[in-house]
N, C-alpha and C positions, 0 to 999 in steps of 0.2 A: 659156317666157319668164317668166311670173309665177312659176315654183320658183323659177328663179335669183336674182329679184330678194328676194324675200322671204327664201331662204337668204344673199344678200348682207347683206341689211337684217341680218338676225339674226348676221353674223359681225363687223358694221361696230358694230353696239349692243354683244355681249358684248368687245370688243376698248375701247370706251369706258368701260364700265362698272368691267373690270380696272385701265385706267389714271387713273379718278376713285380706284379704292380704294385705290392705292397712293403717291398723292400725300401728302406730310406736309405740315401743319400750323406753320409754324415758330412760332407762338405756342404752341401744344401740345407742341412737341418742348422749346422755353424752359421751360415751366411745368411739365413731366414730368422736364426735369435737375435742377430746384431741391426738385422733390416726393418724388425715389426716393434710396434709397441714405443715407437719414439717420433717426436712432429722433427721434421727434416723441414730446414730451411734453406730457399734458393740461394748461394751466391755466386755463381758464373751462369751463364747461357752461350750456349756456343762462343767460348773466351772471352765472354763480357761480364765482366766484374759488375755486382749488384751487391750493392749494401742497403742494408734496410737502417731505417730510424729506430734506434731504441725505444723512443719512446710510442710509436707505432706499432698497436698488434692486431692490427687489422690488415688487409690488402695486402700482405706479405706474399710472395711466391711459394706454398711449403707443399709435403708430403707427408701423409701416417698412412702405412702399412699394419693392417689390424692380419688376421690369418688367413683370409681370402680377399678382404676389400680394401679401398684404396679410398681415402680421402683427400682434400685437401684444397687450396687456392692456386688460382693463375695468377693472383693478383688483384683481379676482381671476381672473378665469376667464382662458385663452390665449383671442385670436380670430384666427381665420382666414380668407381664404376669396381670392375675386379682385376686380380693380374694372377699369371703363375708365374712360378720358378723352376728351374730345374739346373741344377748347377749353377751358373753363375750368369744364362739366359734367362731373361724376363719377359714377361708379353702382356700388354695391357689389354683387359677386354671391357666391353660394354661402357667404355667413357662416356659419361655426361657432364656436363656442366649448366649451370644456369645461365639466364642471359640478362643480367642488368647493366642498367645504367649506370657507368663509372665516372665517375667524378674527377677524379685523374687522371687524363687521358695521358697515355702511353701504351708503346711496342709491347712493351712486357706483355703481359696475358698472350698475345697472337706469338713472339719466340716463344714460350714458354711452352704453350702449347704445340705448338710444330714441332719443338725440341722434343717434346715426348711422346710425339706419333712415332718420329725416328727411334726412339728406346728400342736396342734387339739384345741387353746386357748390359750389366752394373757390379762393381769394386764398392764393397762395405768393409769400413772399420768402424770402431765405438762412437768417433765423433767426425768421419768424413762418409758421404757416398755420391758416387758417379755414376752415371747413366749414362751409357755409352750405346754407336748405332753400330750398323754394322759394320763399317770397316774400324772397327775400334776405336774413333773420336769422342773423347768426351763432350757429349751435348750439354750435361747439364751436373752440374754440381751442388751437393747439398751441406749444408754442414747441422750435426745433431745439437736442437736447442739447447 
């Protein structure tokens, strides 16, 4: 009598469990269509205004969020790696970047990157997004190409 119940208990919990974790978020699923499928370009790092050269489309500061992966530039190096979301919290995982030699030598790349080690959540509209750490200061600012 007590197997049954306890093998009950245990098929009645993992059958709950499956269908908490498959539930969407429609404020995440909102915030995830506005986030993915567009190249975000840098213009503030920790409130330092950064304009790019028009006629420059290399060595930009940017971001593309694909469904799981994360591309983009520091400025020089490619980075890569994955991130999630969950409401309006982000976490970046497995970052890489490459290591060349830049010809332009500046900060940028090294804020850039620091700025979004600190990333713990970001504010998306059509053509603005902030990455923000955790006491809620905007690190890094994008705007949609």
């Amino acid at each position: 009598m007590l197997k049954k119940i306890i093998i009950t208990t245990g098929i009645v919990s993992a059958l709950t469990m499956a269908g908490c974790a498959t539930m969407t978020n429609p404020s995440t699923d909102r915030n995830l269509a506005m986030l993915q499928n567009k190249s975000w370009l840098v213009t503030e790092i920790n409130g330092v205004e950064y304009k790019a050269n028009p006629a420059q489309t290399t060595n930009i500061p940017s971001l593309m969020f694909d469904n799981s992966a994360l591309s983009g530039s520091d400025g020089c190096n490619r980075i890569m790696g994955g991130y999630t979301v969950k409401g309006s919290q982000i976490a970046f995982t497995q970052l890489a970047k490459t290591q060349m030699a830049c010809l332009n030598a500046t900060d940028v790349p090294e804020k850039f990157s620091n700025a979004l080690e600190q990333t713990t959540s970001y504010k998306v509209s059509d053509k603005k997004l902030e990455l923000m750490n955790s006491d809620g200061k905007v690190v890094i600012q994008l705007k949609n190409k």
